[in-house]
RONUNU-858988 format. One record per residue (C-alpha): residue in one letter; x, y, z. Coordinates in steps of 0.1 Angstrom, whole numbers, always signed. Layout:
N
(voti a, (X, Y, Z))
...
This chain:
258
(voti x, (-113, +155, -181))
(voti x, (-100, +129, -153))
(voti x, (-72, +105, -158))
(voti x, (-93, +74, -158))
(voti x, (-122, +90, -183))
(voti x, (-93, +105, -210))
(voti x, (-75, +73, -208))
(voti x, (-103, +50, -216))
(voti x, (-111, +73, -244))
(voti x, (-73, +75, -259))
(voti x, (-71, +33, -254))
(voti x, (-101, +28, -273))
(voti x, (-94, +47, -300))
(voti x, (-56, +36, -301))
(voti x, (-70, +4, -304))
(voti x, (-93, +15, -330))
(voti x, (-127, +2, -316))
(voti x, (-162, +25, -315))
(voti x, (-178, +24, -281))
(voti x, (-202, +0, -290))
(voti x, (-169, -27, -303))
(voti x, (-150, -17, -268))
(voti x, (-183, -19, -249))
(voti x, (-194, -56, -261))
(voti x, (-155, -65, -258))
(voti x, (-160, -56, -218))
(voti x, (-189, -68, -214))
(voti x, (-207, -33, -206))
(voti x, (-237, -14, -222))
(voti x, (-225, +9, -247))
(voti x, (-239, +40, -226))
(voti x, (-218, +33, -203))
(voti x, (-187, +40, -218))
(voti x, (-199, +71, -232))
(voti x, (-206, +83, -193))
(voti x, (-173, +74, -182))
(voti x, (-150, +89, -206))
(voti x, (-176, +122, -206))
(voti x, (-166, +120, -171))
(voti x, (-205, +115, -160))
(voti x, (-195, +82, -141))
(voti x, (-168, +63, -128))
(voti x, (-164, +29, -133))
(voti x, (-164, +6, -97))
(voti x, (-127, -9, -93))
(voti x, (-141, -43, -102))
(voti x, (-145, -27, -140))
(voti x, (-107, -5, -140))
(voti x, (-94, -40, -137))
(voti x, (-113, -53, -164))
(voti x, (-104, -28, -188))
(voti x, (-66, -25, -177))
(voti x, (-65, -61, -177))
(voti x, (-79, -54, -215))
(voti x, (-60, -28, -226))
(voti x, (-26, -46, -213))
(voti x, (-14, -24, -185))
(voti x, (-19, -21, -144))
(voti x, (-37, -11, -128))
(voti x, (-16, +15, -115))
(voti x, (-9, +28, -145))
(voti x, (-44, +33, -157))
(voti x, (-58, +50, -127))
(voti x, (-27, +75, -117))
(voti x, (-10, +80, -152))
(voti x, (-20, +106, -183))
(voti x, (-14, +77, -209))
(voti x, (-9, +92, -243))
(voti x, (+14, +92, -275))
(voti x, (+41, +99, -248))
(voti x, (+34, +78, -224))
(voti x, (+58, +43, -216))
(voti x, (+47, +17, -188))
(voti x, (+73, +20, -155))
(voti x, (+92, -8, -150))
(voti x, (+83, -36, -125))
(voti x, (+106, -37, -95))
(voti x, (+105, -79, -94))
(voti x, (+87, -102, -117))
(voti x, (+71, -120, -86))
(voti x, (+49, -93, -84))
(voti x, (+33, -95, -117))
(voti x, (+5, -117, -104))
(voti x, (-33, -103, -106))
(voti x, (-45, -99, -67))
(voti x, (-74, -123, -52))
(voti x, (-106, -94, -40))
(voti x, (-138, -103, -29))
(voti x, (-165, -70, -28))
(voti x, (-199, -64, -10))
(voti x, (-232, -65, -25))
(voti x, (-232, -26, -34))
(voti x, (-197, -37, -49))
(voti x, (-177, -20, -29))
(voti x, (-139, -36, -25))
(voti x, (-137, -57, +9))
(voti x, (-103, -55, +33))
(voti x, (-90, -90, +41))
(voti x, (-75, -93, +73))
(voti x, (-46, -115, +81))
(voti x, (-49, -119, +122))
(voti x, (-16, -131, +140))
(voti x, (-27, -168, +137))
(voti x, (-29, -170, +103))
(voti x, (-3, -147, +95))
(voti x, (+22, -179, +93))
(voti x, (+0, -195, +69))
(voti x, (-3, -163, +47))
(voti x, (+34, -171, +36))
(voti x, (+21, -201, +15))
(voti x, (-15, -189, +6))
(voti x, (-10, -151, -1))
(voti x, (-11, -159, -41))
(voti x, (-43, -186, -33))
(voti x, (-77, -175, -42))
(voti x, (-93, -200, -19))
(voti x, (-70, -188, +10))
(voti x, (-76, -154, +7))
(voti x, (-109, -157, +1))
(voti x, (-118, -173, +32))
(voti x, (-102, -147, +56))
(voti x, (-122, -124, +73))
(voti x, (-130, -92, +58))
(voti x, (-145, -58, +64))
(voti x, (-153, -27, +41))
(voti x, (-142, +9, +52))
(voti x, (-154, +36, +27))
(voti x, (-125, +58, +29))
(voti x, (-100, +32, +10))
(voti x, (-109, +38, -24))
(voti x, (-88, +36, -59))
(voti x, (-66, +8, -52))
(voti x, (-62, -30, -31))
(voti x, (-59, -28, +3))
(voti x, (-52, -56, +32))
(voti x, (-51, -57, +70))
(voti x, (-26, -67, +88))
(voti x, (-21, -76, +125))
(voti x, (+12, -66, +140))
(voti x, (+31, -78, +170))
(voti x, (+59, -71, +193))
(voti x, (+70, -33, +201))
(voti x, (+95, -25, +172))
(voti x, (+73, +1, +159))
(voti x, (+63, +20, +191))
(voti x, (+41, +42, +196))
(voti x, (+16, +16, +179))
(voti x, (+10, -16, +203))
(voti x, (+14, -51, +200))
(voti x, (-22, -60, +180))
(voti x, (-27, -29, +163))
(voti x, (-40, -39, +126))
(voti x, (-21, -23, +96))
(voti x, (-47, -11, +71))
(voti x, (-19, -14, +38))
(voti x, (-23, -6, +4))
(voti x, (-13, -28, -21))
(voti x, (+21, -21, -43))
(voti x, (+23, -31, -75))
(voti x, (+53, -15, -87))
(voti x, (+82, -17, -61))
(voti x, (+102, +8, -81))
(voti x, (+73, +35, -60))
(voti x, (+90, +26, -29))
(voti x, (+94, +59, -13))
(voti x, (+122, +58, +13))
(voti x, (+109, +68, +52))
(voti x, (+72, +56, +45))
(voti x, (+62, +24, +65))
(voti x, (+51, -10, +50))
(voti x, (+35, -39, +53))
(voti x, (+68, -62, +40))
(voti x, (+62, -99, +30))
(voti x, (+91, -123, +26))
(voti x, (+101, -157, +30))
(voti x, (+125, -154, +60))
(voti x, (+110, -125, +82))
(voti x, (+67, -136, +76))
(voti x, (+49, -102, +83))
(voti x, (+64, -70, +89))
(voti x, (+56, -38, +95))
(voti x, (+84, -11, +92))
(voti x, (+97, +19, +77))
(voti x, (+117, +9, +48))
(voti x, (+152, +35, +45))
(voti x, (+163, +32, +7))
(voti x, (+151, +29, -29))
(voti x, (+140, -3, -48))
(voti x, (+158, -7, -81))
(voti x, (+171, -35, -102))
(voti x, (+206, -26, -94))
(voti x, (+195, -26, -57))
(voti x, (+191, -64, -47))
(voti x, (+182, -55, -13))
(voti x, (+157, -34, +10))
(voti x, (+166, -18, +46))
(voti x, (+144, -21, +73))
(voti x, (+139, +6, +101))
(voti x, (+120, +0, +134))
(voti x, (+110, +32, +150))
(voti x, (+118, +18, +185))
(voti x, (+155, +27, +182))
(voti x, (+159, -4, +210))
(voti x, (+158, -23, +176))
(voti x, (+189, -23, +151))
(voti x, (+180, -14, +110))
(voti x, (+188, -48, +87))
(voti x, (+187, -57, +55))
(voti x, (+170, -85, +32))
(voti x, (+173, -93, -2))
(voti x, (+151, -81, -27))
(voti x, (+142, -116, -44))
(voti x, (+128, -128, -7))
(voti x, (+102, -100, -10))
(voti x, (+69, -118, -16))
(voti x, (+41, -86, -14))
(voti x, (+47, -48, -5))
(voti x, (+15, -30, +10))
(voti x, (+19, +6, +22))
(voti x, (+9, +16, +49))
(voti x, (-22, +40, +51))
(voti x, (-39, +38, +81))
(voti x, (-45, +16, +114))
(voti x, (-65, +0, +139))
(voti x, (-59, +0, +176))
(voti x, (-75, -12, +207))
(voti x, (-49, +8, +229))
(voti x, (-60, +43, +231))
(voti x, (-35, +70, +233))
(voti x, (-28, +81, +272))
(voti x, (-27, +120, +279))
(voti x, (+2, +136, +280))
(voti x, (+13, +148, +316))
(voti x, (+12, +181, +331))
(voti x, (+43, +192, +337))
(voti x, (+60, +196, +375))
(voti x, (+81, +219, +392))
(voti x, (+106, +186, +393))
(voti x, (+101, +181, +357))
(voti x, (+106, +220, +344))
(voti x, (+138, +221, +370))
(voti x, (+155, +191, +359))
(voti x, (+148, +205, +322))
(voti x, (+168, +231, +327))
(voti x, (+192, +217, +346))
(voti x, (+193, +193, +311))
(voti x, (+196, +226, +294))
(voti x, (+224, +242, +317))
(voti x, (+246, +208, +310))
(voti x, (+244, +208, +272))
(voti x, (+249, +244, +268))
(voti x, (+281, +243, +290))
(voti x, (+294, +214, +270))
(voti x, (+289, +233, +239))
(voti x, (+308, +262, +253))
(voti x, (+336, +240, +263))
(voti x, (+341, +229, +232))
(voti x, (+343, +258, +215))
């Protein structure tokens, strides 16, 4: 049985509801909820958050945690984050990507928690980004090399910071620094009030910024580039020679200092 299908089933019945009480509670036909915890169907995202929203927990919780007798809710890495996300989906249903493009990404910073903001940024649909919120984001400056100024950060969103993982790259959102994409170097915790941020272009220093400026966290899954990448060169004669002329300095050094 999948995660989602056994945890509707244990809810319900912690709850103490029949299919039929959960289903009219929903707003779903009772057959339905026999299919999806018989694992026949899955339920579109549009309905996890329904039911999470129903059964108390995130949305996180309900689609990647086992939730039984055992099971306790992770902690939420800052109560600013606690807010329930503005999505818009296709006809067929299907989740659409907001895009925040380099004009309105100063604007972002006072309408990201504004339905009628978000809502009237552009959007797209890929079908690859499934199970979760996702939001494009376009980038600029060369801080994060190889990817170019105007690549667009496809990010997925974070709802508990405490899943931070160390070395991954985010979308960060805060009130001093706007947009920025980078690789984050530590931890999240309550007794951690602040987050390091790592460019890959080692031209650019690490810094830190406090955790209580953080406004949204999106992980970074995939991206969008008009720059194509450029072949790499055949090597020379020059090139191999000074190589190993590279080579013959470092391994003399070594053996002086030895």
């Amino acid at each position: 049985m999948s995660i989602i299908s056994s945890n509707i089933k244990f809810l319900r019945k912690k709850k103490g509801l029949t299919q039929q009480q959960f289903a009219d509670q929903v707003g779903i036909k009772r057959s339905l909820v026999g299919a999806y915890e018989e694992q026949r169907a899955e339920p579109k995202y549009e309905l996890l958050k329904t039911i999470a929203a129903f059964f108390e927990i995130s949305i996180d919780d309900f689609i990647n945690e086992t939730i039984d007798e055992k099971w306790a809710p992770k902690p939420k890495g800052n109560p600013a984050n606690l807010r329930v996300l503005t999505v818009s989906v296709d006809k067929d249903e299907n989740e659409n990507i907001e895009m925040v493009p380099l004009k309105a990404s100063a604007g972002y910073l006072n309408g990201y928690a504004d339905p009628e903001y978000v809502s009237a940024l552009p959007k797209f649909y890929l079908p690859m980004f499934k199970q979760g919120t996702y939001r494009a984001f376009e980038i600029k400056g060369d801080s994060m090399l190889p990817l170019q100024s105007g690549s667009i950060i496809i990010g997925q969103y974070v709802e508990n910071w405490a899943d931070v993982k160390p070395g991954d790259t985010y979308i960060v959102i805060s009130k001093n620094d706007g947009v920025v994409y980078k690789r984050i170097g530590n931890k999240f915790r309550g007794d951690n009030k602040k987050l390091k941020l790592i460019s890959d272009n080692p031209a650019y220093e690490p810094y830190e910024i406090n955790g209580e400026d953080v406004l949204e966290l999106w992980k970074a899954k995939g991206y969008i580039s008009m720059h194509l990448p450029e072949p790499t060169p055949e090597p020379t004669m020059e090139s191999l020679t000074s190589m190993m002329a590279q080579m013959q300095r470092s391994i003399s050094k070594l053996q002086g200092n030895n």
